[in-house]
C-alpha positions as CSV (number, residue, x, y, z in Angstrom):
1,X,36.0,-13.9,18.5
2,X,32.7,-13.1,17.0
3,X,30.9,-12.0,13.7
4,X,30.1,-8.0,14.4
5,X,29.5,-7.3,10.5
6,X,28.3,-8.5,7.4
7,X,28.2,-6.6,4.4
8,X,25.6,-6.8,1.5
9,X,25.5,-4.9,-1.6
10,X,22.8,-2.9,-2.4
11,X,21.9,-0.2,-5.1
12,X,20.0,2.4,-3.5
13,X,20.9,2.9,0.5
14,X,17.6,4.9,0.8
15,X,15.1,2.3,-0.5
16,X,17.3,-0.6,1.1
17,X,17.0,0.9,4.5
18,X,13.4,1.4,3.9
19,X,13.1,-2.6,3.0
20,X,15.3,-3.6,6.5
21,X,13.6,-2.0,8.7
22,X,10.1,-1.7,7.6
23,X,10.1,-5.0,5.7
24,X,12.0,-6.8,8.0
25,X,11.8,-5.1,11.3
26,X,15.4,-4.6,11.7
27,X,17.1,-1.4,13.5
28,X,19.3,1.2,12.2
29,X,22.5,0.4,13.8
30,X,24.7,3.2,12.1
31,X,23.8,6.1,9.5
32,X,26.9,8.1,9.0
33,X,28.1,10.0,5.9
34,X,31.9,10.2,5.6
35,X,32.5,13.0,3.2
36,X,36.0,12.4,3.7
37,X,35.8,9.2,1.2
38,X,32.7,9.9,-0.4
39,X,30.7,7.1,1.0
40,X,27.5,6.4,4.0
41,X,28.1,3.6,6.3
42,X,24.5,2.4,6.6
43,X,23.9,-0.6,9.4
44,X,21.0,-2.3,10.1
45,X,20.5,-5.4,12.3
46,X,17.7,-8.0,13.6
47,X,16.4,-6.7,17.3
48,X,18.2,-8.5,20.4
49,X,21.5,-9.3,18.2
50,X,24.5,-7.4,18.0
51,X,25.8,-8.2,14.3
52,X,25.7,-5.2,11.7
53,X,24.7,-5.6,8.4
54,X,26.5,-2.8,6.5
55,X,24.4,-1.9,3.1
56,X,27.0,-1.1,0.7
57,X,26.6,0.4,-2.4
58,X,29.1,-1.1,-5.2
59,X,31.7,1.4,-6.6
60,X,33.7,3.8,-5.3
61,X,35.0,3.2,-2.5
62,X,35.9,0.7,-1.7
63,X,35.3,-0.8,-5.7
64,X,36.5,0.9,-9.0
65,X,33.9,1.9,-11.0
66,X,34.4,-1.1,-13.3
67,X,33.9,-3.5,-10.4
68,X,31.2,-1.8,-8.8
69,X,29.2,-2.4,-12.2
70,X,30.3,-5.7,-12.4
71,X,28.6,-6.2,-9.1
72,X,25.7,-5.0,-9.5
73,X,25.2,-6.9,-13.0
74,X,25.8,-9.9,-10.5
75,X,23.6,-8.7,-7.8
76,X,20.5,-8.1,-10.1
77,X,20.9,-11.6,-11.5
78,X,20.7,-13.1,-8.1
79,X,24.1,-14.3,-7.6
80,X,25.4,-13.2,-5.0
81,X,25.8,-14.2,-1.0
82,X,22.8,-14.2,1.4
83,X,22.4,-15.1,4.8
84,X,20.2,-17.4,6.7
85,X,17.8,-16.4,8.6
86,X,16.5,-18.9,12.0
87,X,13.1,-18.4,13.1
88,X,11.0,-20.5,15.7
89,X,8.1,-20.8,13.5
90,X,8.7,-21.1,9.6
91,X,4.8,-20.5,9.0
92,X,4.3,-18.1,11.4
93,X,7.2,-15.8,10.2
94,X,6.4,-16.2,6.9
95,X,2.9,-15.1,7.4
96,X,4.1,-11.8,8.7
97,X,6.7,-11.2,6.6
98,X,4.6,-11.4,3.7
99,X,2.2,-9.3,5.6
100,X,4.8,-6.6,5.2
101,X,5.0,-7.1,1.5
102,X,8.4,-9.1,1.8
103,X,7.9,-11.4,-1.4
104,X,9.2,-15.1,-1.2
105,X,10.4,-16.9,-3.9
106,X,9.8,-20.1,-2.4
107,X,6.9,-20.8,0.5
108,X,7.6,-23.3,3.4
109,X,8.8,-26.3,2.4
110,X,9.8,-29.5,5.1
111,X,13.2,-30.1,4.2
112,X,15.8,-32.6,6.3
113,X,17.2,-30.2,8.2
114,X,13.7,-28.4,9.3
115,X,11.3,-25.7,7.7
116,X,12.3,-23.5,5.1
117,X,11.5,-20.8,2.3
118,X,13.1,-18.2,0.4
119,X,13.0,-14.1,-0.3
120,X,15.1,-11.6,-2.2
121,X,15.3,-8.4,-0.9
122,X,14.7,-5.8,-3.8
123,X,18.4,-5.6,-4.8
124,X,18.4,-9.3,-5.5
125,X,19.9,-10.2,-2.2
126,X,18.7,-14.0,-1.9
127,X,18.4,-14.9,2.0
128,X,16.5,-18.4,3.5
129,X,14.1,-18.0,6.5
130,X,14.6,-21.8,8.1
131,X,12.7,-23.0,11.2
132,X,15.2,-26.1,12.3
133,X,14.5,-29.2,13.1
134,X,14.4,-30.1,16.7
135,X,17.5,-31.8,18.2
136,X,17.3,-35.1,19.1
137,X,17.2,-36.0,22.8
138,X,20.3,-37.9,23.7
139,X,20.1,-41.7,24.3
140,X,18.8,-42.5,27.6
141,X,17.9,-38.8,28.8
């Protein structure tokens, strides 16, 4: 098995691919409208990887209208699922991103596990940019 999607709520699908690919310099994977439901299926993903990230809008469908409201009173306060994001160079990566107007909440930081900082995408979508630490050579090598 592998991971071929991950979904992530977002409130406009016009503005959020703007933010993935411009912002982040990720590809439109999939733009479809299915008028059949009622819904776009809108994938973006990072260049050189094959998982989807499907930007969903909360509501109908899949949601009822009460849910979908109730997720995006969750989304705009933050709480809900990210992703990770591993880079080779924390600093560097940052400095480009932010170049794009990306806007961290938290700059590069040396934590245990390696170099990390944090970004929202405009939805409230909180995601980690982490540069890890380099394994340790086994004993004797």
């Amino acid at each position: 098995m592998k991971l071929s999607h991950a979904f992530l709520y977002v409130t406009d699908q016009d503005e959020a691919l703007d933010w993935y690919t411009n912002k982040l310099g990720f590809e439109v994977r999939a733009d479809v409208t299915m008028e059949e439901v009622g819904m776009r299926w809108l994938t973006v993903g990072p260049p050189g990887q094959d998982i989807q990230i499907t930007l969903m809008v909360p509501g109908p469908p899949p949601h009822s209208e009460e849910v979908g409201q109730e997720l995006k009173r969750l989304l705009a306060q933050g709480a809900m699922n990210g992703f990770i994001f591993q880079t080779d160079d924390c600093h560097k990566t940052y400095a480009e991103l932010s170049a794009r107007g990306v806007e961290f909440t938290e700059p590069p930081s040396e934590r245990f596990y390696g170099i990390d900082a944090g970004f929202r995408d405009p939805f409230g979508n909180p995601f980690r940019l982490v540069q890890p630490v380099a394994s340790p050579s086994p004993a004797g090598a």
